[in-house]
C-alpha positions, 0 to 999 in steps of 0.5 A: 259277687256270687257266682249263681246269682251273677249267673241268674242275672247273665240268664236272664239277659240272653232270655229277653234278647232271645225273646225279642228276637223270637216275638219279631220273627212273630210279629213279621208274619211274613218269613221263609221256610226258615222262620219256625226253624228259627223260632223254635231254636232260638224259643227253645234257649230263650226258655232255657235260659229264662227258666233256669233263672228262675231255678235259681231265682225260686228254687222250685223244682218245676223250674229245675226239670223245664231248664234240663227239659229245654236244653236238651231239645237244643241240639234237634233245634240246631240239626233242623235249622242245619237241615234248612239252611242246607237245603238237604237232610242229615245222614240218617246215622247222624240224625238218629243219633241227635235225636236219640241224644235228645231224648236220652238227655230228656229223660236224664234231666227229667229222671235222675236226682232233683236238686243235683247242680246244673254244672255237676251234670257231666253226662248231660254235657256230654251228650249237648256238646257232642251232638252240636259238634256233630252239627257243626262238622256237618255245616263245615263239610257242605257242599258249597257249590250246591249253595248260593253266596247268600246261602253259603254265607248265612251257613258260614255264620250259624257254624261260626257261631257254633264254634264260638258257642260249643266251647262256651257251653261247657263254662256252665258246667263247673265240674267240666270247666274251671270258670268264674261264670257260665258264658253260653248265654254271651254266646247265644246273643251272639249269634242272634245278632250273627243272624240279624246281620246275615244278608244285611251286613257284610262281615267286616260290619259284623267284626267292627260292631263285635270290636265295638261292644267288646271296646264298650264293654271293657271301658266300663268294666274298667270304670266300675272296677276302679268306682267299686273297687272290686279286687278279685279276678273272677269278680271282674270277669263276672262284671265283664260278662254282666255289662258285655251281655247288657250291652249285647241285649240293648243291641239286639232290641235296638236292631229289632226295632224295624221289624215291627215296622218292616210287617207295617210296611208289608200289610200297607203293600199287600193292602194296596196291591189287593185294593179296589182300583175302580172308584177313588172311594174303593181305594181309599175304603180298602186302605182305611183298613190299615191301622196307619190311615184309619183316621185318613180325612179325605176333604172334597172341593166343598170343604176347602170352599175358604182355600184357595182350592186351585192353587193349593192343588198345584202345589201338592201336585208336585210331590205325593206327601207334604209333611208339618216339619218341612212345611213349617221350616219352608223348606217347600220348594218353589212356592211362588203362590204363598200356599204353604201357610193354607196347607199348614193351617188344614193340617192344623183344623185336622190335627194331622201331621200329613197331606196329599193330593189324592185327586185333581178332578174331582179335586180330593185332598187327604190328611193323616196323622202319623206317630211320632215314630213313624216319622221320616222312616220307610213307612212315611215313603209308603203313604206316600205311594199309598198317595200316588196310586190313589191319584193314578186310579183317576188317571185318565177317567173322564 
């Protein structure tokens, strides 16, 4: 295995799960003071990363001055997001200093010799590692007691991951570090999942996922040692960082999935808490605007003429959603009257996977089909309270 395609490839892994990470920052919409921080250091290495994949993917020069140009914005990333997480700024000395690290290591990277190797470029080590180390000591010298737990946490965690990161920076440059592999990318996925985990996990969860991957991450790099048989220690210690930074990113998108659920449920929230509450049918108008119930049905007494209309209305009385599968496996508890076969036969006539009661007088019936993977998650507990308030805008009207 060589090493600069090895490299290309680890690149390329930490700039898909840096961007998945970026994109659901994006698409939530929805974020604190924190989120452009956020985004703008972890797009900031996402395109480090990819373009310097595609440097040496390509060989073009374009590619060449964007990596160098990226990298050296890294270090102001990382000073804003301290200042956010701080609640405080810098020392001005500090932050003229980052800043003008930032530019020098710019026109530097933009500057100098095209076509010098990335790890030959010592000067330009120096100036990223010694402006993350300055950082990092102003993270660890915090005022603790001016932070709460959470915040005094999330601080922890982002200098955690800058200790791990500052030394592996200094694997890319070959002329700084003997090493078989850069391993900053590693790195950098680590501390995207430091900061999923952040107010979710508690850190002996984040130890037990990091033994995890590293335990999964040896088992197979040991399987495919024997299988290739592949001698050579550096050649193994690339293979390592390849299915550590595989398994890193499979991670990071399985752990983003929910964000794009988590703006759903948000814009469903925010659209019932604005909706119309005077009239049933203003209710439903404002909430059919929402891509999740665009296709609500809504059946009035005149549709269920053939149905037992009464009793199927004290049944979905009892609880705010009925679905196919817990219909169809009986689990609808106390089904004295038989109505389970009707309600199954409307969400068969309907093609929808959903049905509740949205008025009992006059007697309104709902229907909705939800994806497949929308199922049994928090967004099928909001339509039902998108149900339940539908019925409660009835309450007590004559």
């Amino acid at each position: 295995m060589i090493r600069v395609d090895t490299q290309a490839l680890l690149d390329g892994f930490a700039a898909a799960g840096l961007a998945a990470y970026v994109a659901a920052l994006l698409v939530r919409r929805v974020g604190g003071p924190l989120t452009p921080r956020l985004v703008f250091l972890f797009g900031v290495m996402s395109v480090f990363y990819g373009v310097r994949s595609l440097a040496v993917r390509t060989g073009l020069p374009i590619f060449e001055g964007a990596t160098y140009a990226a990298i050296s914005l890294a270090p102001l990333a990382a000073l804003l997001l301290a200042e956010g997480l701080l609640r405080r700024h810098a020392p001005r000395a500090m932050k003229i200093a980052i800043f003008a690290a930032s530019a020098l290591g710019l026109a530097f990277a933009l500057f100098t010799t095209g076509h010098v190797a990335f790890g030959s470029r010592i000067a330009l080590a120096v100036i990223i590692l010694s402006s993350l180390v300055a950082v990092l000591i102003l993270l660890w010298t915090r005022d603790r007691k001016s932070l709460s737990r959470a915040e005094n946490g999330a601080v922890r965690r982002l200098a955690v991951g800058l200790a791990i990161v500052i030394p592996l920076i200094g694997t890319d440059f070959s002329e700084l570090v003997a090493s078989p592999i850069g391993f900053s990318p590693i790195a950098a996925l680590v501390i995207v999942l430091l900061a999923l985990s952040n107010g979710v996990s508690d850190a002996r969860d984040v130890w037990i996922d990091a033994a995890v991957v590293v335990a999964t991450t040896l088992a197979l790099t040991c399987g495919l040692i024997e299988q290739l048989g592949i001698g050579a220690l550096d050649d193994r210690v690339r293979l390592f960082a390849l299915i550590g930074a595989a398994l890193i990113t499979m991670t990071l998108v399985v752990r983003i999935q929910p964000f794009g659920a988590a703006g759903r449920r948000t814009r469903l929230r925010q659209r019932m808490a604005l909706a119309d509450t005077g009239s049933l049918d203003g209710f439903l108008a404002d909430l059919t605007k929402e891509p999740m119930l665009k296709d609500l049905s809504v059946l009035s007494e005149h549709d269920l003429i053939d149905y037992p209309s009464d009793a199927m209305a004290r049944m979905l009385d009892r609880r705010p959603l009925w679905n196919t599968a817990d219909l169809q496996a009986g689990t609808a508890v106390d089904d004295d009257e038989g109505q389970h076969e009707p309600l199954l036969d409307l969400l068969a006539r309907s093609d929808a996977t959903h049905i509740g009661l949205l008025s009992r007088s006059p007697l309104r019936i709902g229907l909705v089909r939800l994806p497949d993977l929308l199922r049994n998650t928090d967004a099928e507990i909001d339509l039902g309270l998108a149900f339940r308030m539908a019925r409660l805008t009835m309450a007590g009207r004559p």
